[in-house]
C-alpha positions in Angstrom: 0.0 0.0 0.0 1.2 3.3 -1.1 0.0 6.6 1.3 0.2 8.7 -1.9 -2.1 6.4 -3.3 -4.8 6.5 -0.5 -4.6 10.3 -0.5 -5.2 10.2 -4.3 -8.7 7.8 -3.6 -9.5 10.3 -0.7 -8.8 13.8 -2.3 -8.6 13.2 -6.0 -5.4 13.7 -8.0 -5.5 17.8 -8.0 -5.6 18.2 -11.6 -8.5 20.0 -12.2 -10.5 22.6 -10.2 -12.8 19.4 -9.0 -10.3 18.5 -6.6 -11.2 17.7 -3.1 -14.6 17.7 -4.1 -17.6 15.5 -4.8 -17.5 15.8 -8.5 -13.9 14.9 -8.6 -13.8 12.0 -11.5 -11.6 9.4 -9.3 -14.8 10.3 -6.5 -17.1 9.3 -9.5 -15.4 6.1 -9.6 -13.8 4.9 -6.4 -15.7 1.9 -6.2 -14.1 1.1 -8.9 -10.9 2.1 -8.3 -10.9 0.6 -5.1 -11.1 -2.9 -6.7 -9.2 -2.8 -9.6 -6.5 -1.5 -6.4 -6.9 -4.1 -4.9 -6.4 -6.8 -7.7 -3.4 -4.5 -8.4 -2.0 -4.8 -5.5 -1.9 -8.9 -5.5 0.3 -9.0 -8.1 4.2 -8.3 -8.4 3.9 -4.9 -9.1 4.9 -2.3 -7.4 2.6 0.4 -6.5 3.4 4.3 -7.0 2.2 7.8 -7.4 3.2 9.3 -10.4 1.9 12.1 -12.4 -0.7 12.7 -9.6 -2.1 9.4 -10.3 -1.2 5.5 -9.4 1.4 4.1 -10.9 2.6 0.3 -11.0 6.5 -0.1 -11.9 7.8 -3.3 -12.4 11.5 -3.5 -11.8 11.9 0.5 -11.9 9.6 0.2 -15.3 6.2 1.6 -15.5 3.6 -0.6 -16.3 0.6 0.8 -16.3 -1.4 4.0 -14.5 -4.5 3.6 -13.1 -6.9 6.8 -13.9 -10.4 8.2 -14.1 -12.1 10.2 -16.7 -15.5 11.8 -16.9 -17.3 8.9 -18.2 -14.9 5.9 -17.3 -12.1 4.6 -15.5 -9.4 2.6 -16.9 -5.7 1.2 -16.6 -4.2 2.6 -19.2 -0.7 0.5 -20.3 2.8 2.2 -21.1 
């Protein structure tokens, strides 16, 4: 678990004028967040905060970010 990481699920990532609010897109989508987190985090990767947002490395490599949008939320691949 990563305390950068929890703050971004609690606060938002601070990239827009949303943040620390309700309309925040990651508090649009925590629940999901939350899970695909979780599965995240039972694998081999390591988890980050990069670029405001979560970040799984692998051996110093970025893998993938996890992120939210207005109308979805994804993992997006490097």
């Amino acid at each position: 678990m990563n305390p950068g990481v929890d703050r971004y699920l609690i606060d938002g990532c601070g990239r827009c004028s949303f943040y620390q609010t309700p309309q925040c897109k990651v508090h649009t989508w925590a629940k999901e967040l939350t899970e695909l987190r979780r599965i995240l985090q039972e694998s081999e990767l390591q988890e980050e905060l990069k670029w405001s947002q979560p970040c799984y490395t692998y051996r110093h490599k970025n893998i993938l970010l996890l992120t939210a949008f207005k109308d979805f939320t994804c993992i997006a691949f490097f």
